[in-house]
N, C-alpha and C positions, 0 to 999 in steps of 0.2 A: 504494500500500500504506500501509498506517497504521503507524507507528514511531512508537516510546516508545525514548528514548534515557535510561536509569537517571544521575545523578549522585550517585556515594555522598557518604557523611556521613564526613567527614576528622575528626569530633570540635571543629570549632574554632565560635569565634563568626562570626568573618566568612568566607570564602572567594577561592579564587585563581578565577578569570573559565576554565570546563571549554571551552576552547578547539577542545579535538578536537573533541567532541561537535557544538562551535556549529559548525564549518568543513563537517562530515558534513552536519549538519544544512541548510546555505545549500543545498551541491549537490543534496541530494534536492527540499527545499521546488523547487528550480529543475526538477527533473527530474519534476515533479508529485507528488509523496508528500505525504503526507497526517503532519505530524512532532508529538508532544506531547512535554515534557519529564519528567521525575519529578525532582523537587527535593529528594533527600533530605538533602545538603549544607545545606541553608538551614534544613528544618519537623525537622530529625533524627529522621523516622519510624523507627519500629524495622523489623527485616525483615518481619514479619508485614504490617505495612501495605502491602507491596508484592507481597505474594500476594494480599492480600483485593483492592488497587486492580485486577489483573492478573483477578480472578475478576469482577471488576465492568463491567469494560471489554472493547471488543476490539480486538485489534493482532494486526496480522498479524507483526509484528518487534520484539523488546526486543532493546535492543544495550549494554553496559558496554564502559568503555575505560578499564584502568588503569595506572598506571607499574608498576615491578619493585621494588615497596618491601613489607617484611615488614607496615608493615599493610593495605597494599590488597591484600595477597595474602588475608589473612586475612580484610577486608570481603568480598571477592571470594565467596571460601568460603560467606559468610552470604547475601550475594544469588542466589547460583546455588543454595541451598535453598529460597529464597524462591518464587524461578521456579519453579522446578522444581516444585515443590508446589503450583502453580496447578493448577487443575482445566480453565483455560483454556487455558495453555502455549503462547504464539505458538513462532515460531522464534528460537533464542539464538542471539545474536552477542557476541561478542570481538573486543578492539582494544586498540591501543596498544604501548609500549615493553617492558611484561610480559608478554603472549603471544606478541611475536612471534618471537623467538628460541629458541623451546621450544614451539611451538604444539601437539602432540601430548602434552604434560605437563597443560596448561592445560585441555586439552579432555578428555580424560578423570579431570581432577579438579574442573572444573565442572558436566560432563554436556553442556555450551554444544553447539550443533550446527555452529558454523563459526567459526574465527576467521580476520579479516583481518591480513595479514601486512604491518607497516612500513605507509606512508603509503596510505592506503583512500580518497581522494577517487575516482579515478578507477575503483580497485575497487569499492568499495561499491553506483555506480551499475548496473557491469556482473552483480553479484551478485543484485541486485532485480529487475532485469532476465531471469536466469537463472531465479528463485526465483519470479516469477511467468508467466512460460512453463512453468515445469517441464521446462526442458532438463538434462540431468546437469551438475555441476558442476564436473567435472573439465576443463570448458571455460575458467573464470574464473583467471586467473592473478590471484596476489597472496592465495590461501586456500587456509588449510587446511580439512577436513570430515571430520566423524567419522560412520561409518553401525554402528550397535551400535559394537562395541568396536572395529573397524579406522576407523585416521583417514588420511587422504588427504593429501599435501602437494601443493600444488602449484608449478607455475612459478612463482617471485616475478617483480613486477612491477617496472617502473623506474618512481622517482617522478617530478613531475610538474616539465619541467625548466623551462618557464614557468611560475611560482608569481604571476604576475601576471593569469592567466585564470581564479587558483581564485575563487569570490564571496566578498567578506566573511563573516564568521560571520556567523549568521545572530542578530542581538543583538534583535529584537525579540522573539523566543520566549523571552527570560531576564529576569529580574527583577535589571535593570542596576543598579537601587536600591541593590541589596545588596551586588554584587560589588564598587560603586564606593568601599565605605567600607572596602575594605583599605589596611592601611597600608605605607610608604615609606620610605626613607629621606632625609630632609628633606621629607617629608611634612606640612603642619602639617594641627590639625585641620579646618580647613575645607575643605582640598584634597580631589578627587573621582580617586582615582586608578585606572589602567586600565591594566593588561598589553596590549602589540603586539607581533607578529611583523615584526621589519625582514626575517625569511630565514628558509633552514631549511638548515641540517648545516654542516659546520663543518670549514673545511683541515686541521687540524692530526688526527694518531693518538694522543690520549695511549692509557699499557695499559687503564686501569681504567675509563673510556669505550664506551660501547655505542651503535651507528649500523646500520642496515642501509647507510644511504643513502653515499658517497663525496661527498667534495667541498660545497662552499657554494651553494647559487642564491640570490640575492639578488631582492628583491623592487626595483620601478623607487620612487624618490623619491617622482614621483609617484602614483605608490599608495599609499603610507606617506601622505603627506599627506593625501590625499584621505579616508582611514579614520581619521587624527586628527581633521580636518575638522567627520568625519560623530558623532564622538565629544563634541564638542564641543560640537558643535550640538545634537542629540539629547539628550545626556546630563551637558552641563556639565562634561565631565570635561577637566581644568586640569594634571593630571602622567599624562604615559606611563612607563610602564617597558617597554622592548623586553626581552623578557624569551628571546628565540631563544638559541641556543647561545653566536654570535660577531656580533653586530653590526660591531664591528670586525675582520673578516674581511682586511682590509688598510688600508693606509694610502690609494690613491686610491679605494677603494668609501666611506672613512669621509668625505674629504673633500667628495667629491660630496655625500651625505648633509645635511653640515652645511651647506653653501652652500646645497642648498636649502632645508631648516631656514629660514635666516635670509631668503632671497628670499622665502619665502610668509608670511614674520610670521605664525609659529605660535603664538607666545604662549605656549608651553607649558615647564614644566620638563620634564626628561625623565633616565632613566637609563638603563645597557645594563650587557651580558655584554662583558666588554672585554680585551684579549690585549697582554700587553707589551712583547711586541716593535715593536707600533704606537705605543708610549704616550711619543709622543716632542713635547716643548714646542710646539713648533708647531703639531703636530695637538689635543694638550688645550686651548691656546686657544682655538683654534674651535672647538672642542666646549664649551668652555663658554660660548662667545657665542652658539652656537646652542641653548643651554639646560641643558645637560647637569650634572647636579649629582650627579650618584654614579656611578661606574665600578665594577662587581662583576667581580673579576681571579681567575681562578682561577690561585692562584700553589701550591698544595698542599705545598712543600718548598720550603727554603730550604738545599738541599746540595747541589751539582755531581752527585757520585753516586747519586743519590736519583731526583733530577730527571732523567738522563740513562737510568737504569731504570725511569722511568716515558713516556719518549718527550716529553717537554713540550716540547721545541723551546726551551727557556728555564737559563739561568743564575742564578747567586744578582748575577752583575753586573747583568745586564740587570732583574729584578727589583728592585733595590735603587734603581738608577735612576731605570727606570719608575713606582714610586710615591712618589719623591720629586717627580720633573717632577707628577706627579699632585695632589700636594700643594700644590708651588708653583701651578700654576694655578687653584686654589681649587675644587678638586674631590676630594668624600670616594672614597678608594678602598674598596673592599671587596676582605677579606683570606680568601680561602678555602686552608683549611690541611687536609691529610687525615693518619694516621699509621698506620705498618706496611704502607707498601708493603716490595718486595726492596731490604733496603739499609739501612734505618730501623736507629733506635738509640738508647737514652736521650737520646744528644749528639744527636742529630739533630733530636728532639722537643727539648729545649732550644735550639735554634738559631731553630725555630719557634717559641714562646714569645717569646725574647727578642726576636724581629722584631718579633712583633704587638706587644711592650709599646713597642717605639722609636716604630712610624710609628704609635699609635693617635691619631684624630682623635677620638675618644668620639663619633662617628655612627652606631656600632651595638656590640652586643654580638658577641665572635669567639669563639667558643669551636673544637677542634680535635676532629674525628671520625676514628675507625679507618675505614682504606680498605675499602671494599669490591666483590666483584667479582662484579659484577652481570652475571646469562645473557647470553651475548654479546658482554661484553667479553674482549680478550686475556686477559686478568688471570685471568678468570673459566676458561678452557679451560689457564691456566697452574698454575693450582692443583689441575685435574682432572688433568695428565699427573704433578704433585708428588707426585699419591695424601693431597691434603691436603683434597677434597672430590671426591664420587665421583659424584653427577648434579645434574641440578637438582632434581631429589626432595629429596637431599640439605641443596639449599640452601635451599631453603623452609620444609621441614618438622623441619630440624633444628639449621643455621647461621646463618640469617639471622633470629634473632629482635627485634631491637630495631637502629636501624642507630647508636647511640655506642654497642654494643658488641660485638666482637669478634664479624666471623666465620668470617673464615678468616687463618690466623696466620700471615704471609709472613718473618717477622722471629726471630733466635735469641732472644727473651725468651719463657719460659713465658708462658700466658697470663695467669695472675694479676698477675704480672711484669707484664704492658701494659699491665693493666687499672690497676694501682697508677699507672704511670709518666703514664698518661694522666689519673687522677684527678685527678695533681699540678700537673700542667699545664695542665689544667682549672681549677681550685683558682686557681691564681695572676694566670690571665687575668679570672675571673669579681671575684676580689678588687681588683684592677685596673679596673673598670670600676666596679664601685660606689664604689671608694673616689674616684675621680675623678667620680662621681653624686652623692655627698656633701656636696663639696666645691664642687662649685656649688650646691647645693640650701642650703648653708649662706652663700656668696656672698651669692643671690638675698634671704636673708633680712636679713643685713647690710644690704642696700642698702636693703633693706624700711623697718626700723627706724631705720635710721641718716638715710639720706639721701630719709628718706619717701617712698617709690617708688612714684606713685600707679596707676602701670601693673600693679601685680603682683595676679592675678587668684586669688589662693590659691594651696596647695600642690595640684600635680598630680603 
């Protein structure tokens, strides 16, 4: 079958590497399909171009896959008019972490004719397979389908617990060019950097967290290797960022990891998603001999109670800790902060503030975002039993419009009240970070004039 797999346009200059897409795409291309991409992320065609390409061409399958975020909800919205308005109209697919917890919502406000539900490698094939037999579909576990206005759910599937048999993306069908000039944290410009998957899902339950899947499978070493390798080779690309949920999923999956790291001479810097209850001196050594130069920590609160009603399995001890040892082993942490979960409080958003201003390494800018509880998370079915949001109609079309700002208000401050408390806080960190940009930018010139610094290549 011939598939066009849509990538929308995020609005940005450069792009995050559409992984789904590429991963779907490896199994089919294997499975004999016939795969074309639509790049609207890179050429930012408007929707019309994507009716006229659709009226011009023919695919038996367009398929879109997007997260649960208020604007690819609403791209979403703009492509599935697009479609839909082809005179040609393959058959619509849906994918990803926003359809699939609400798949009868999505489907009758796209029109889409099926979405796949949580991980679709091994769905997707047996769907095409159904789709070009013309068997009914109520056979395929892992989709939903809508026939006029009744939509069908079916069995969900169990994902794929060898994630070492899935193919690489399928990175020749993308214009690697583009994707490789995102940037990093210790990133310099010449680096060619590339998002990898060490794993997929993640031990730990926080509330506000959204998974079909239980549990972590980790991918074998040498497969990670083997895809840096080919990364490498291929595409020059010099810094990874394993960008999965929990790379550090424990303390002997990370170790192993690292040791091979260093036995294959990867040559590469590298970064991950990292949990601090692992983030203990001995393991950040080795990780930073095996390359490793930013740790992204979701630490979101910095208060016993807070923390303990969002499930993080974490202390403000253990935290405090943890990105000190992070520190000392010369690796930047990343400080993810959320506000207004159950529990939150002026004092508590000052608590976070004054963290990020203690351990700031100036290797990225931290700003602090309102929680929110996205289809599928606890959080999310917490606020519907509160009568503080009432479907996910609700939360699309009426709460969740922007995600730094309020959408559903778990905390006794009015919302104006949070919205203020949060500015301030906002305010003081952003202040913080420039004023500490300043002050080396004034350094560098110092040095410049003073101590003729023949290295310094202009202001950037």
């Amino acid at each position: 079958m011939n598939v066009l797999f849509v990538i929308y346009d995020n609005g940005s200059y450069t792009h995050w590497f559409p992984h789904g897409a590429a991963y779907l795409a490896a199994i089919l291309k294997k499975n004999g399909h016939h795969i074309t991409i639509y790049n609207q992320d890179i050429h930012h065609y408007p929707e019309q171009h994507l009716t006229n390409y659709l009226d011009n061409n023919d695919f038996d399958i367009v398929a879109i896959g997007i997260i649960s975020g208020y604007y690819q909800y609403r791209k979403l919205l703009l492509l599935a008019d697009a479609i839909n308005n082809s005179k040609k109209r393959p058959v619509f697919i849906l994918g990803g972490h926003g359809p699939s917890p609400e798949p009868e919502f999505f489907l009758k406000k796209t029109n889409a004719d099926i979405a796949c539900i949580g991980e679709a490698e091994d769905t997707i094939v047996e769907l095409l397979q159904s789709l070009e037999a013309r068997t009914p579909l109520n056979a395929v576990d892992g989709i939903a389908y809508r026939e006029g206005t009744k939509v069908t759910i079916n069995k969900r599937r169990m994902p794929v617990q060898d994630i070492d048999t899935i193919p690489f993306p399928a990175y020749e069908l993308f214009p690697i060019d583009h994707y490789r000039l995102i940037r990093f944290v210790h990133a310099s410009d010449t680096d060619f950097v590339f998002p990898v998957l060490s794993g997929r899902g993640c031990t730990f339950k926080c509330s506000f967290c959204y998974r079909l899947e239980d549990g972590f499978r980790a991918r074998s070493a040498e497969s990670i290797i083997e895809e840096v390798n080919l990364l490498k080779s291929n595409y020059n690309i010099n810094y990874i960022y394993f960008f999965d949920e929990l790379l550090m999923s424990s303390e002997k999956h990370t170790v192993e990891l690292c040791e091979a790291f260093i036995r294959a001479n990867l040559n590469v810097r590298w970064s991950c998603n990292g949990r601090l209850n692992y983030a203990k001196p001995a393991l950040l050594k080795l990780m930073k001999r095996a390359g490793c130069v930013f740790i992204n920590y979701g630490i979101e609160s910095v208060d016993d109670i807070v923390l303990k009603n969002m499930r993080k399995a974490l202390t403000v001890k253990i935290i405090e800790k943890g990105i000190q040892s992070t520190l000392d082993a010369g690796i930047s942490p990343g400080f993810n902060m959320i506000f207004g979960n159950i529990g939150d409080t002026r004092e508590t958003l000052d608590k976070a503030v004054q963290f990020l201003l203690k351990y700031d390494d100036g290797a990225q800018l931290r700003t602090i975002r309102p929680v929110t509880p996205y289809p599928g998370a606890p959080l999310y079915y917490d606020a519907i039993s509160k009568g503080l949001l009432k479907d996910v109609e609700d939360f699309y079309e009426n709460k969740h419009v922007n995600s730094d700002l309020l959408s559903v208000n778990f905390t006794e401050l009015s919302d104006d009240d949070f919205h203020v408390a949060l500015m301030e806080a906002n305010s003081k960190l952003l202040e913080n970070y420039y004023k500490n940009k300043l002050s080396l930018m004034l350094q560098q010139t110092r040095d410049l004039y003073v101590n003729k610094n023949i290295t310094f290549r202009g202001y950037r």
